[in-house]
C-alpha positions as CSV (number, residue, x, y, z in Angstrom):
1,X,7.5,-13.5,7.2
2,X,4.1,-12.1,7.6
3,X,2.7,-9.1,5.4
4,X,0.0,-6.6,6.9
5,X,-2.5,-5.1,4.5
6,X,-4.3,-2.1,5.7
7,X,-7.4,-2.9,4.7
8,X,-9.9,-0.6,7.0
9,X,-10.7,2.8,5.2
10,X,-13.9,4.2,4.4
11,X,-12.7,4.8,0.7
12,X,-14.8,7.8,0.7
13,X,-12.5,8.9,-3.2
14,X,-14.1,6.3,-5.0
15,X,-17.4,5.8,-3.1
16,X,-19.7,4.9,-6.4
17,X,-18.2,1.6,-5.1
18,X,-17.6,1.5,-1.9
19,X,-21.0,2.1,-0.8
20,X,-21.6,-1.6,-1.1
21,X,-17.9,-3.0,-0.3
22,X,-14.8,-2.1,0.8
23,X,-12.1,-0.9,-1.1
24,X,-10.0,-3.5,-1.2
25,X,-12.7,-5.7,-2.3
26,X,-13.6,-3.6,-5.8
27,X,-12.9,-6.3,-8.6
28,X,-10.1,-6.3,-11.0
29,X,-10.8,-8.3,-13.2
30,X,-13.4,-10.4,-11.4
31,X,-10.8,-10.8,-8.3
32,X,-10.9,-8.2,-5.4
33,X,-8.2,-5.9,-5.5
34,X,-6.9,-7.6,-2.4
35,X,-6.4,-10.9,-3.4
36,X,-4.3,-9.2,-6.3
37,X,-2.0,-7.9,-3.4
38,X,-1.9,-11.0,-2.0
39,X,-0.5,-12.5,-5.2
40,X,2.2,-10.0,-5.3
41,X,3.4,-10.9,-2.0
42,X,3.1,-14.8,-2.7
43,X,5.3,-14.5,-5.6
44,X,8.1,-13.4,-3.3
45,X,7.1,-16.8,-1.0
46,X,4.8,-14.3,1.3
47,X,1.5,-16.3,2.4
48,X,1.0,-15.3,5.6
49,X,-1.6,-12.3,5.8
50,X,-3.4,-10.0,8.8
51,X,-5.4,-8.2,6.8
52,X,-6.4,-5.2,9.1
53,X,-10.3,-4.3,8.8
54,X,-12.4,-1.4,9.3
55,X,-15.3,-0.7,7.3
56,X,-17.6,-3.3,6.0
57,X,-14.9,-5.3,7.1
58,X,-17.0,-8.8,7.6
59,X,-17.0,-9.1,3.5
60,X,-13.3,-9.2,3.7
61,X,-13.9,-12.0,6.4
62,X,-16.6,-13.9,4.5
63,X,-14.8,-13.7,1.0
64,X,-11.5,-15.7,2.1
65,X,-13.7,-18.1,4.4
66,X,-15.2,-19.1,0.7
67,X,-12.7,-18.6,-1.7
68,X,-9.2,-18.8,-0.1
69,X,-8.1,-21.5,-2.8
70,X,-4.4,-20.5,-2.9
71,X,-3.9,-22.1,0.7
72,X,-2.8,-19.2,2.2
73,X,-2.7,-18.1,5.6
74,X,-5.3,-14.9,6.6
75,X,-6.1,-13.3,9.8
76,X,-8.9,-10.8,9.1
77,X,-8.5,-8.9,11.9
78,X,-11.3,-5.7,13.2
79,X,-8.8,-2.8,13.9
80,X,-12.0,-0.3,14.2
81,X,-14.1,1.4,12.4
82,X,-12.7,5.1,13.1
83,X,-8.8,4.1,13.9
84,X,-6.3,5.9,11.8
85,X,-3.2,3.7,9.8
86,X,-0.7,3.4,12.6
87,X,-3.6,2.5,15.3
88,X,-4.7,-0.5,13.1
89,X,-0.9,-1.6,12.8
90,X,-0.6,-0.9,17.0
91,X,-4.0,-3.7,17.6
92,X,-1.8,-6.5,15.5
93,X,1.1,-6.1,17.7
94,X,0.8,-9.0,19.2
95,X,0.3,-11.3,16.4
96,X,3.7,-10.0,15.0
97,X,5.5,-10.2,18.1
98,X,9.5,-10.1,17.8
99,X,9.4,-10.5,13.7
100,X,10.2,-8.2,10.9
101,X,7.4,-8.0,8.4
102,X,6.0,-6.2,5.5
103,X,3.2,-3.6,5.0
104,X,1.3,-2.4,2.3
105,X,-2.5,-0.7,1.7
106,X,-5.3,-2.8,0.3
107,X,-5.7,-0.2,-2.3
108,X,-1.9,-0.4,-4.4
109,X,-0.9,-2.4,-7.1
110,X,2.6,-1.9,-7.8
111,X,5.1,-5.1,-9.1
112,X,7.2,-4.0,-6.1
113,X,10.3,-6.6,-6.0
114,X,9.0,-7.1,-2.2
115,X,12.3,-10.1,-2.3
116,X,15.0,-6.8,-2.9
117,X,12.7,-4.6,-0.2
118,X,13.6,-6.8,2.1
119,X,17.1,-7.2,1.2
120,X,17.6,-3.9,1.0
121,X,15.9,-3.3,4.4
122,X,18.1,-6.2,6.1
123,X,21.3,-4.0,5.0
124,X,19.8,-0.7,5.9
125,X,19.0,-2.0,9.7
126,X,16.9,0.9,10.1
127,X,13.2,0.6,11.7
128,X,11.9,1.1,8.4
129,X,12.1,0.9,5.1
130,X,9.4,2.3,3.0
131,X,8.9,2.1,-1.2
132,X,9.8,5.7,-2.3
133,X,8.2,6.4,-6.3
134,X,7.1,9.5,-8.1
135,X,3.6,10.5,-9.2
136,X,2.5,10.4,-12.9
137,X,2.9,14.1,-13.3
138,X,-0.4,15.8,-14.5
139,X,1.0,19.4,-15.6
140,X,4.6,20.8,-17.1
141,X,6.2,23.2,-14.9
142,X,6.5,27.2,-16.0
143,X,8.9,29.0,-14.2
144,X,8.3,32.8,-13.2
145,X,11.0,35.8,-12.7
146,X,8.5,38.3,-11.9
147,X,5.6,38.3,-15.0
148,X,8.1,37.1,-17.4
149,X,8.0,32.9,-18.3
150,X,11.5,32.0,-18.0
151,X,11.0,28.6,-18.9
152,X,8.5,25.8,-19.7
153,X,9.2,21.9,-19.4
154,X,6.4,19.5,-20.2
155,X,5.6,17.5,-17.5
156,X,8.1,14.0,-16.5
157,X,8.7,12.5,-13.6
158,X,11.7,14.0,-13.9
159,X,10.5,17.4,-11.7
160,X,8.5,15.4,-9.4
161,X,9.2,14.6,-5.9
162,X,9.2,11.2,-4.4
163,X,6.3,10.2,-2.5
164,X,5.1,7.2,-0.6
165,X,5.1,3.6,-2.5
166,X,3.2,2.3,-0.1
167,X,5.3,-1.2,0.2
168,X,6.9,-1.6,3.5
169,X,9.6,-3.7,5.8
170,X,9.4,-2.8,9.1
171,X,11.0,-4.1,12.4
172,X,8.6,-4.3,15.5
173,X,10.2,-1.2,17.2
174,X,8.1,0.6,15.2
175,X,5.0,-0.3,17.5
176,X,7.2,1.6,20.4
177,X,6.6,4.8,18.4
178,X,2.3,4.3,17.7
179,X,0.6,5.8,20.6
180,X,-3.1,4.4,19.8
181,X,-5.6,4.4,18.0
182,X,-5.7,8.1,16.8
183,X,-2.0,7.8,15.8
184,X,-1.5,7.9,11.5
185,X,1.2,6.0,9.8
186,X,2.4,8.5,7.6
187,X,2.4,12.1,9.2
188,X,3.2,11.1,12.7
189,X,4.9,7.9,13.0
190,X,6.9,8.2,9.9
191,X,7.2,11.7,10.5
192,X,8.7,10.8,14.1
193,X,10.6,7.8,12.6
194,X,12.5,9.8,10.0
195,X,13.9,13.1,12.4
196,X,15.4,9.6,14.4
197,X,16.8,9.0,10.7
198,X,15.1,5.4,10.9
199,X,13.4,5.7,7.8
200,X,15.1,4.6,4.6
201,X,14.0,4.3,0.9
202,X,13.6,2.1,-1.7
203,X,13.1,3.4,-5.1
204,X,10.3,2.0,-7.7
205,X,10.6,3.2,-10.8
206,X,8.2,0.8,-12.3
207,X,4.6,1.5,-13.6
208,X,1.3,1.9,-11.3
209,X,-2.1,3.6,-11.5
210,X,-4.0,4.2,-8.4
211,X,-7.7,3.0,-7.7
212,X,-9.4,6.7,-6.6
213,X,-12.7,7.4,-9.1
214,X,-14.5,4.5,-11.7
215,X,-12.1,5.7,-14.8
216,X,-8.9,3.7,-12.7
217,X,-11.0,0.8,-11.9
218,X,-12.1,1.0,-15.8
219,X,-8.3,1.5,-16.7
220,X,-6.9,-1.2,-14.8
221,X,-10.1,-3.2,-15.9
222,X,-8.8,-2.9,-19.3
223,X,-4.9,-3.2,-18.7
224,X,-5.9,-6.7,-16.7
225,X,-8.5,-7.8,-19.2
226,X,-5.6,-7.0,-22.1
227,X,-3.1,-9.5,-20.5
228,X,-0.7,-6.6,-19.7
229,X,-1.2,-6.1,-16.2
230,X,2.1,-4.8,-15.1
231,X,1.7,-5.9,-11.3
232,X,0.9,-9.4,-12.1
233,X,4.4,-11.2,-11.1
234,X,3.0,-14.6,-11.1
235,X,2.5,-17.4,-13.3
């Protein structure tokens, strides 16, 4: 099975560092990001890669020319500077032809148990299956009746509401519903996906921090650096 790694954003959130690379290639630990990906998905026996590029994307190129030591397979492909999610996954259709596959960003490090996504997607038999988890919450809730607090919880993911895990198994149909290079992943082809009730979810209740400003690089900096990286599922 091959796994596709949108890799092609400006990364305009965090752009102290991307000014000089691409997103996923912002070191963890002295490894980009993206090869950390790449180590979650070889865990679960998943070494073939199309890495979908964008910006800067010839550093992705030049960096797995040089240092692919974990004999896997790559395809650094250019999907564009300006295309949106679901265009870049439309240009690779033909490299993933008549397969199921996986999906993830080049920004996300969750230890995902891709082996059970897949599982789990093989029993849905829907289009899709996408990773479902929910935020760190930020704030408690108050709730109003009228200027009176009627209650305060402190903040749990408990009140939250599931959002995208970014960790996908897909069936090729799903190119039938990507109409170019303007089309987005999430707010129109999963949008379009789940009114067809072809979207299912798997849930991740497991631990992540994202990579958006230099405090997360400098927390997961320190949580890699400490030994306790919770996405590292290899040896």
């Amino acid at each position: 099975m091959k796994a596709v790694i949108l890799a092609g954003g400006f990364g305009t959130r965090i752009s102290e560092e991307t000014k000089f690379r691409p997103k996923p290639m912002i070191e963890i630990g002295e490894k980009p990001i993206l090869w950390h990906i790449m180590k979650i998905f070889a865990a679960h026996k998943i070494d073939e890669f199309i890495v979908c590029c964008g910006y800067k994307g010839e550093m992705i190129q030049k960096y797995f020319d040089e240092n692919n030591s974990e004999s896997w397979n790559i395809k650094t492909v250019d999907t564009g500077l300006n295309t949106m999610t679901g265009g870049r996954i439309k240009r690779i259709e033909k490299l993933i032809g008549n397969e199921t596959f996986c999906l993830s960003y080049g920004d996300d490090l969750k230890n995902v148990d891709v082996s059970e996504l897949i599982n789990f997607h093989k029993k849905q038999k829907k289009i899709v299956t996408m990773t479902i988890t929910k935020p760190i919450p930020r704030y408690g809730i108050v709730k109003m009746n009228g200027d009176m607090v009627e209650s305060i919880k402190e903040k749990s993911k408990d009140y939250e509401n599931w959002i995208n895990g970014g960790y996908f198994s897909l069936e090729p149909e799903i190119f039938e519903y990507i109409k170019g290079d303007k089309s987005q992943l999430e707010n129109e082809v999963l949008s379009n996906l789940s009114i067809a009730k072809q979207v299912c979810g798997f849930k991740y209740f497991g631990e992540y921090y994202p990579l958006d400003t230099p405090y997360d690089k400098k927390r997961l900096d320190e949580i890699w650096n400490k030994n306790e990286a919770y996405w590292k599922v290899w040896d």
